[in-house]
MMTF fields as JSON, N, C-alpha, C and O atoms, coordinates in Angstrom:
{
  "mmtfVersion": "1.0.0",
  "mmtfProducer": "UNKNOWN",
  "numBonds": 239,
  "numAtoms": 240,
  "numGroups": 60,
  "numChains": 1,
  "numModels": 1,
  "chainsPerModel": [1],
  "groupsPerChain": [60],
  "chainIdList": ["A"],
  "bondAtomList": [4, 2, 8, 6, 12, 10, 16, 14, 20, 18, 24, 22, 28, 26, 32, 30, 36, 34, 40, 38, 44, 42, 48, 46, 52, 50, 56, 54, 60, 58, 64, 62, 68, 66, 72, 70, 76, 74, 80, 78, 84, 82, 88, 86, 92, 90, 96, 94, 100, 98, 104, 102, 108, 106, 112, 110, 116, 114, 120, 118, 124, 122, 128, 126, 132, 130, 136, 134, 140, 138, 144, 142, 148, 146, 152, 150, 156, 154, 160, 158, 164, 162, 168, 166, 172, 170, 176, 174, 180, 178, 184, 182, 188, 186, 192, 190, 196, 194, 200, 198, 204, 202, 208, 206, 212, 210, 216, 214, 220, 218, 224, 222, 228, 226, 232, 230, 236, 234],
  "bondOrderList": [1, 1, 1, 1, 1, 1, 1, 1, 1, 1, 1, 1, 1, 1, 1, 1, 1, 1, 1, 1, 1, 1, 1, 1, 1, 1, 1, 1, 1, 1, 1, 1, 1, 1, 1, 1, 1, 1, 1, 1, 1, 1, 1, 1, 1, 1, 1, 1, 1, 1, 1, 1, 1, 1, 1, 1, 1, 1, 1],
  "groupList": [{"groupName": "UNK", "atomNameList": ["N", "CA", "C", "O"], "elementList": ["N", "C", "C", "O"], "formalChargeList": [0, 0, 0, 0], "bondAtomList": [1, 0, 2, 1, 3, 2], "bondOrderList": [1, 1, 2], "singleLetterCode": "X", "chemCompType": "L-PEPTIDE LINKING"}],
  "groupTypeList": [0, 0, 0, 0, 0, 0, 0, 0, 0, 0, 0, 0, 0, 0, 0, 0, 0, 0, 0, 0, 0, 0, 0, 0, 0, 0, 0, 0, 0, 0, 0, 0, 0, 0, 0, 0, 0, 0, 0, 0, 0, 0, 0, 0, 0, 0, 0, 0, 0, 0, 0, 0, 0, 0, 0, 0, 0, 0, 0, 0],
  "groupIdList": [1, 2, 3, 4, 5, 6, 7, 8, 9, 10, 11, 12, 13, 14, 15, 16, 17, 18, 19, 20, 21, 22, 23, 24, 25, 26, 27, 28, 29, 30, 31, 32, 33, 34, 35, 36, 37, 38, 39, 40, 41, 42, 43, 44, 45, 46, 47, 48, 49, 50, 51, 52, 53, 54, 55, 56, 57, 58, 59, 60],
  "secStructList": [7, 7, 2, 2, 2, 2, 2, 2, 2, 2, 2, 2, 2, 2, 7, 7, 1, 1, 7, 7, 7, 2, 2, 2, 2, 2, 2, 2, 2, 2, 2, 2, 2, 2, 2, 2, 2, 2, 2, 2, 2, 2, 2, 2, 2, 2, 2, 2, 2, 2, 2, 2, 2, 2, 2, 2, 2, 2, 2, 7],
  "xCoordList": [0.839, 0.0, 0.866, 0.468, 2.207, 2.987, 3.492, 3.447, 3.874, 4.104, 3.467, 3.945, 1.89, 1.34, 0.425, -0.486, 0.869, 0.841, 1.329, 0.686, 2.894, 3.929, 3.766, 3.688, 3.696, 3.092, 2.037, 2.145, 0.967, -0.006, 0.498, 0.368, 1.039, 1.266, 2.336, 2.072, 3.523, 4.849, 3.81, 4.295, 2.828, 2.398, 1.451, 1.41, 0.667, -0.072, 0.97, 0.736, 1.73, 2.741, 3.092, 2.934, 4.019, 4.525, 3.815, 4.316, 2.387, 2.072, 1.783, 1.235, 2.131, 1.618, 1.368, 2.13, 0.3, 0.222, 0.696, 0.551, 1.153, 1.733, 2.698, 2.86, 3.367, 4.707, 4.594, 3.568, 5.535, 5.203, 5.498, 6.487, 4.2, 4.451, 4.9, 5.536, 4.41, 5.321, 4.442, 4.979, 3.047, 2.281, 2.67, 2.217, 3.476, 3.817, 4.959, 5.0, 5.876, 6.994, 6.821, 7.608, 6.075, 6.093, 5.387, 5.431, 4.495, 3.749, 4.894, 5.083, 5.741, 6.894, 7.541, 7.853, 7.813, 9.248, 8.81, 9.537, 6.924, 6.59, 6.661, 7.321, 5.98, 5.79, 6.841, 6.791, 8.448, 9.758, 10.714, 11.664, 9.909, 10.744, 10.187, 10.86, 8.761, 7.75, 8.247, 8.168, 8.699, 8.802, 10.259, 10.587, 11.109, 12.855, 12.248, 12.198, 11.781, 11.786, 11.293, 11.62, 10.143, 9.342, 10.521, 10.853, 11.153, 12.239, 13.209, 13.52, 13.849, 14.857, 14.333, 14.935, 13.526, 12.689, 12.6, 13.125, 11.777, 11.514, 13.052, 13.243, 13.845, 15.808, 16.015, 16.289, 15.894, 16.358, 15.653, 16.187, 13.961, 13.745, 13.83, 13.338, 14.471, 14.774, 15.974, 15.975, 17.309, 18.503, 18.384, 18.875, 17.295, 17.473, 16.888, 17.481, 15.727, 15.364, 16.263, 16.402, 17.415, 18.281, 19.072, 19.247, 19.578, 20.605, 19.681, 20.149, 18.426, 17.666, 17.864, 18.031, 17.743, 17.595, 19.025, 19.275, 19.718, 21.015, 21.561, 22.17, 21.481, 21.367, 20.583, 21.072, 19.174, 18.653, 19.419, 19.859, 19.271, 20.057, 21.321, 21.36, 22.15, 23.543, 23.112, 23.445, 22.346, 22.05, 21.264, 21.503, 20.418, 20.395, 20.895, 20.931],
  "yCoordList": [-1.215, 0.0, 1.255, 2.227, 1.325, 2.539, 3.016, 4.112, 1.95, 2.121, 2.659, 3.386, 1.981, 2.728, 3.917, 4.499, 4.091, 5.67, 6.579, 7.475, 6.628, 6.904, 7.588, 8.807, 6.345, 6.345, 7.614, 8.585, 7.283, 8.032, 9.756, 10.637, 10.011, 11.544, 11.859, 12.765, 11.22, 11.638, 11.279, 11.976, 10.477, 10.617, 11.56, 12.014, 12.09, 13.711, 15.072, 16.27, 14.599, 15.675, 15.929, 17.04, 14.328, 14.591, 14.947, 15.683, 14.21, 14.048, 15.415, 16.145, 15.869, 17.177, 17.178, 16.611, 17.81, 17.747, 19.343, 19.54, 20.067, 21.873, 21.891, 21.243, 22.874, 23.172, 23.616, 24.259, 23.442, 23.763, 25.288, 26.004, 25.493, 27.349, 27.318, 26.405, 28.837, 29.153, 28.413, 27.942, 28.245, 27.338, 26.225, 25.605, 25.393, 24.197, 24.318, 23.364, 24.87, 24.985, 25.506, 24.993, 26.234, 26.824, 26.126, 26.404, 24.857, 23.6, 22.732, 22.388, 22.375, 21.213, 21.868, 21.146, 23.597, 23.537, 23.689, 23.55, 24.135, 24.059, 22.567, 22.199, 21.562, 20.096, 19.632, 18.87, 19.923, 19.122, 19.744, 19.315, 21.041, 21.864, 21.245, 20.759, 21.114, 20.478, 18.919, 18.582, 18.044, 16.666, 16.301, 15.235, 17.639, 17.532, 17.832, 16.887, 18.882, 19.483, 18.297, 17.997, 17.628, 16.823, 15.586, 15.105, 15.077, 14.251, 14.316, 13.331, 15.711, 16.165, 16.149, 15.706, 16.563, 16.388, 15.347, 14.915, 14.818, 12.955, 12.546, 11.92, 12.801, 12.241, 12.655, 12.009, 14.098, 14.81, 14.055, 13.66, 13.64, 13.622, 11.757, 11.27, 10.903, 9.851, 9.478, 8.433, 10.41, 10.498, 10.754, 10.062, 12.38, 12.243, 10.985, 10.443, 10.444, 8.75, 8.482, 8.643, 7.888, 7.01, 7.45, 6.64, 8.645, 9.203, 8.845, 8.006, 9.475, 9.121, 7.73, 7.424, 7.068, 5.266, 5.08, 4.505, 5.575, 4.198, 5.318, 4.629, 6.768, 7.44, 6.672, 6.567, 6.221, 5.717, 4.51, 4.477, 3.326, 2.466, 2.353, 1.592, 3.323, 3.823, 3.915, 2.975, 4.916, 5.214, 3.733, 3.233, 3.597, 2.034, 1.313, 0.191],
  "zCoordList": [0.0, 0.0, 0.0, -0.643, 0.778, 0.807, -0.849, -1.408, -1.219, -2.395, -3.61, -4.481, -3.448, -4.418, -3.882, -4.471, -2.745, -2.667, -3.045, -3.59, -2.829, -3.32, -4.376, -4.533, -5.428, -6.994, -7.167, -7.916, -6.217, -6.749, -6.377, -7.227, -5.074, -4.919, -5.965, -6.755, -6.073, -6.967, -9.085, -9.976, -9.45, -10.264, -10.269, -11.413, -9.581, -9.431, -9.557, -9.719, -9.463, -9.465, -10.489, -10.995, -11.403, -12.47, -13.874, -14.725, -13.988, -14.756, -15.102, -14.276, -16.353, -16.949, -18.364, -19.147, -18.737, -20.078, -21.073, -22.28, -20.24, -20.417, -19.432, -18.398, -20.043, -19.154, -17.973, -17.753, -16.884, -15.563, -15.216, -15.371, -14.671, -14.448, -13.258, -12.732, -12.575, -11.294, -10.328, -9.325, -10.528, -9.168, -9.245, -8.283, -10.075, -10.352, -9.795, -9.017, -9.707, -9.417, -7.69, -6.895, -7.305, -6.001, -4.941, -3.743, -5.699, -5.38, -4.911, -3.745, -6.111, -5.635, -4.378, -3.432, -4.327, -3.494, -2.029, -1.045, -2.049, -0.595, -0.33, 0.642, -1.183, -0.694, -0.369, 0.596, -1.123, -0.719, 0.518, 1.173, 0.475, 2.244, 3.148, 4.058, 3.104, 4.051, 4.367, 5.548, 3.517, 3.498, 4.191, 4.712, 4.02, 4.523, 5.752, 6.539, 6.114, 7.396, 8.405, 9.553, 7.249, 8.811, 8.791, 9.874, 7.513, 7.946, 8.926, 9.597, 9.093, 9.693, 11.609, 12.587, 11.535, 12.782, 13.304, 14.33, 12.45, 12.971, 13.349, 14.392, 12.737, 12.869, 13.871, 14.883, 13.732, 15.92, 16.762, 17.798, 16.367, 17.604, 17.833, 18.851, 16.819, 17.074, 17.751, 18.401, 17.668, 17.757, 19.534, 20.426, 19.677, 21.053, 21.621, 22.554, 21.124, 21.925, 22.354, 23.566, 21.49, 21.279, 22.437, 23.347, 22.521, 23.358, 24.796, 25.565, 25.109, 25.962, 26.844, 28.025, 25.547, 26.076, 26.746, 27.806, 26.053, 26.296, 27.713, 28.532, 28.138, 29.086, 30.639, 31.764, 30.105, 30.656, 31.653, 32.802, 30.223, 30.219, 31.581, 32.548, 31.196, 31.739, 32.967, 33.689, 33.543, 34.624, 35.815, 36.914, 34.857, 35.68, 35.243, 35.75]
}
């Protein structure tokens, strides 16, 4: 199922039948800041887990 999700948002995207104007273009660069940012986040806030746990861990 992830997959052909995938498919379906990145094929809504690509598919065009006219050249891509500036809402096309200002479409992709909010959706791919939006998609780093929440990646980058999710990473901090897995990294601190991690540091968390084995802190934890350590301590007991």
């Amino acid at each position: 199922m992830g997959n052909n999700y995938i498919r379906g948002v990145y094929g809504k995207v690509e598919i065009r039948d006219r050249p891509s104007s500036r809402e096309d273009i200002v479409g992709m660069t909010i959706f791919s800041v939006v998609v780093i940012l929440s990646l980058i986040f999710m990473v901090g806030h897995i990294i601190e887990w991690g540091k968390a746990g084995s802190n934890g861990k350590k301590a007991s």
